[in-house]
C-alpha positions as CSV (number, residue, x, y, z in Angstrom):
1,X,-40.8,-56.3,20.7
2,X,-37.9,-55.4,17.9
3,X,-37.5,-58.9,16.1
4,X,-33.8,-59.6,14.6
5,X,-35.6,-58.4,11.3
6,X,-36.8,-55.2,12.1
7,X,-33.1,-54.2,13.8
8,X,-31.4,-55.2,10.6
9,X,-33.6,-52.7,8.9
10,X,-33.0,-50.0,11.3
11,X,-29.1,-50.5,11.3
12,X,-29.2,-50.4,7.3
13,X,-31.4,-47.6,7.2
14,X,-29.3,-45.9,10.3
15,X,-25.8,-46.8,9.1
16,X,-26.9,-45.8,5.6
17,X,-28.1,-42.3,6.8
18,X,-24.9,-41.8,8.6
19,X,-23.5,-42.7,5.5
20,X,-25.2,-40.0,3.6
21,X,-24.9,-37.7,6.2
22,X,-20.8,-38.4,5.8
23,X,-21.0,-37.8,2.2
24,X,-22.9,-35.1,2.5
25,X,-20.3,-33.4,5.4
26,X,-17.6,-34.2,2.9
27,X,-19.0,-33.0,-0.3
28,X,-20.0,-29.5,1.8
29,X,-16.4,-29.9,2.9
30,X,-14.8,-30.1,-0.6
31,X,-17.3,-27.3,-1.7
32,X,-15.6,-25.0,1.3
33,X,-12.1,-25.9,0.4
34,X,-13.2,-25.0,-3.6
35,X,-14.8,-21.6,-2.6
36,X,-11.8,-20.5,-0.3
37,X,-9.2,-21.7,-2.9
38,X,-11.3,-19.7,-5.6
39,X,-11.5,-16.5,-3.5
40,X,-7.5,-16.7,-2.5
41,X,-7.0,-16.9,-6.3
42,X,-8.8,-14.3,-6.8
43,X,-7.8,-12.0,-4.4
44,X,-4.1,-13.0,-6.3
45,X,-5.1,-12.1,-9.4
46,X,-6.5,-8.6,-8.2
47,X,-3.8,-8.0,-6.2
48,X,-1.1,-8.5,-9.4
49,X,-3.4,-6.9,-11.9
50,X,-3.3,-3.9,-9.5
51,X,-0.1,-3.9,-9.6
52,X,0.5,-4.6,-13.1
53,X,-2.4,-1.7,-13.9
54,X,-0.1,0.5,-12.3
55,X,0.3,3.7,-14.4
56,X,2.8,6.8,-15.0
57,X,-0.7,8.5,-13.8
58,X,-1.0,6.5,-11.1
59,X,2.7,7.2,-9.9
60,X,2.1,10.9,-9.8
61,X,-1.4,10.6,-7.9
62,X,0.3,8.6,-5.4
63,X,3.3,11.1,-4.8
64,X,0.6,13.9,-5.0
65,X,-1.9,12.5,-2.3
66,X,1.3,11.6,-0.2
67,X,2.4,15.1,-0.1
68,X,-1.0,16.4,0.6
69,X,-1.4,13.9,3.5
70,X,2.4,14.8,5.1
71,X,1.4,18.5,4.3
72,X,-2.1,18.0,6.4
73,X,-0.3,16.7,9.4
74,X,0.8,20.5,10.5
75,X,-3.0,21.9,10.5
76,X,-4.2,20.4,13.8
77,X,-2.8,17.8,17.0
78,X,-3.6,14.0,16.5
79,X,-2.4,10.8,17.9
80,X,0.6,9.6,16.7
81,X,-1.6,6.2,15.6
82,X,-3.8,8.8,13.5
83,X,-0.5,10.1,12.0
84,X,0.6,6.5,11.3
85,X,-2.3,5.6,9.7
86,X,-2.8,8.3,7.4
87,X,1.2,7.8,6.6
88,X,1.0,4.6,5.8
89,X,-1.3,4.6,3.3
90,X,1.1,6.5,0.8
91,X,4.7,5.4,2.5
92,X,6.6,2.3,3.0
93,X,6.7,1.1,7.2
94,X,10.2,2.6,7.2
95,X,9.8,5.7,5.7
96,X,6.6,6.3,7.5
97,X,8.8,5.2,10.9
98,X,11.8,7.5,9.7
99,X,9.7,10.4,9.1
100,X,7.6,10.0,12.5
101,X,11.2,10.1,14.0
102,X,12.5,13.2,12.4
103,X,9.5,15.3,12.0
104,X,6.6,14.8,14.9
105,X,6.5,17.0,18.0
106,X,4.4,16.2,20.9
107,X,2.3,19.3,21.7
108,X,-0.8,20.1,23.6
109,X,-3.4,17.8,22.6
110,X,-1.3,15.3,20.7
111,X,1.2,15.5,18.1
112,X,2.1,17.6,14.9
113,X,4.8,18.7,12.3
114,X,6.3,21.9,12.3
115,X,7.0,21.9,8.3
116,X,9.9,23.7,6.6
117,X,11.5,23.4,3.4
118,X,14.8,20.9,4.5
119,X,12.7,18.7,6.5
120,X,13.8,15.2,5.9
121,X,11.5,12.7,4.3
122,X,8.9,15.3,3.1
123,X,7.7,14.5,-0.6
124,X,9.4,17.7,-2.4
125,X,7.3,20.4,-4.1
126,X,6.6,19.0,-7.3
127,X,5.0,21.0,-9.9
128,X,2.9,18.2,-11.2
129,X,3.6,19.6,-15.2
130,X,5.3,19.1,-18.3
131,X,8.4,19.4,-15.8
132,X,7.1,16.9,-14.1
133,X,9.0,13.6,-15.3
134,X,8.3,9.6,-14.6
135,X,10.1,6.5,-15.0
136,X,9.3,2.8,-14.2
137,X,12.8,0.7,-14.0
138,X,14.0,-2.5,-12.0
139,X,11.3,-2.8,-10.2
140,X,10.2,0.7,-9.0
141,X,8.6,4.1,-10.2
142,X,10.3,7.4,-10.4
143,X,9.0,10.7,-10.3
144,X,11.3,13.9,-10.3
145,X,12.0,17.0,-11.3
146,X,14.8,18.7,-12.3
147,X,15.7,22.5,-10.4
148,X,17.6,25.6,-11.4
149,X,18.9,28.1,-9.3
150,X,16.8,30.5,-11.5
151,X,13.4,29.8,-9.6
152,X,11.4,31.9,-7.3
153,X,9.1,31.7,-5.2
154,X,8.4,31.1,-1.4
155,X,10.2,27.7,-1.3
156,X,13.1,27.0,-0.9
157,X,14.6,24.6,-3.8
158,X,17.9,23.2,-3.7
159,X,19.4,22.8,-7.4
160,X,19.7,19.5,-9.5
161,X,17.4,16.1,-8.8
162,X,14.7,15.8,-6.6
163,X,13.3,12.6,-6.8
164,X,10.6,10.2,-5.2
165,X,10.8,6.5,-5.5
166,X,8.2,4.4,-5.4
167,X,8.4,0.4,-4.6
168,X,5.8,-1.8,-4.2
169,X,5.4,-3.1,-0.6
170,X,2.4,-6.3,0.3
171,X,1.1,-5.7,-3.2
172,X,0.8,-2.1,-3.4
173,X,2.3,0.7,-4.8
174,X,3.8,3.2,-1.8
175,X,6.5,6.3,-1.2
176,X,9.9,4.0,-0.7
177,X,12.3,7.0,-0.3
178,X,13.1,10.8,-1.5
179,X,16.2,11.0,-3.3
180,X,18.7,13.6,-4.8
181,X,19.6,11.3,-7.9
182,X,18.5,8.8,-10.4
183,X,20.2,5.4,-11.7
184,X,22.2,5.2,-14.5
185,X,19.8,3.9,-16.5
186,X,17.6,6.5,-16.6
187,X,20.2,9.6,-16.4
188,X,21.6,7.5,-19.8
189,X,18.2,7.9,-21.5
């Protein structure tokens, strides 16, 4: 029989186990918060030294691999998903949208571009030289070239600016637009 004495004990000892076991749910509760706070700011601080890191060398691998990838999308049929993927990687949502819009073809066995040299949103044909120029200002990178009518070749150039503008979009550096001119500021430089 459990005297009056010995259920005291057991309610100490069982209230001050609960207790513990409390204490110990909210100390391993604390230590979860301080763990997914830590990796949050971490994955902050990567995200803006990436972007911060961001080099002139960088800017021209970026438009590069973009034009290779826009390039690759003639050689063989693929889902438009596939397409969008690969896109998206190098190009902002709307430019990869606009360009899906202007320059994918359904044909047998899924979809493909049929490039040529005035296709809209393609990522011109940049030498990747001493001709080769880059610019960061307000907020976004510039890479361009400057044409003459005195070029050959098998593409077709137009003359003056081409020009490929690069913003960053969720923390990374992507193709924002292709333009024919620059801002002010750098034209004045």
């Amino acid at each position: 029989m459990i005297t009056n004495r010995q259920f005291s004990i057991a309610t100490i000892i069982s209230t001050s186990l609960l207790r513990e076991g409390k204490q110990m749910e909210m100390k391993k509760l604390w230590l979860l918060f301080l763990i997914v706070g830590l990796v949050t700011a971490a994955c902050g601080q990567v995200s803006q030294t990436k972007a911060s890191e961001f080099t002139e060398d960088n800017a021209l691998s970026l438009v590069e691999d973009a034009f290779r990838t826009q390039v690759s999308l003639s050689e063989k049929p693929q889902s438009k998903k596939q397409i969008n993927d690969k896109l998206s990687q190098y190009f902002t949502k709307d430019l990869t949208a606009s360009f899906i819009k202007e320059n994918i073809y359904e044909v047998e066995g899924g979809y493909i571009t049929f490039g040529s040299d005035f296709a809209p949103h393609y990522i011109p044909f940049f030498m990747y030289d001493e001709s080769t120029n880059v610019k960061y200002i307000d907020g976004n990178w510039y890479v361009w070239e400057e044409r003459t009518d005195e070029e050959e070749g098998p593409v077709s150039r137009i003359s003056g600016i081409e020009a490929v503008v690069l913003s960053e979009e969720e923390g990374t550096w992507k193709v924002s637009s292709i333009t024919y001119e620059l801002p002010e500021k750098i034209q004045s430089q």
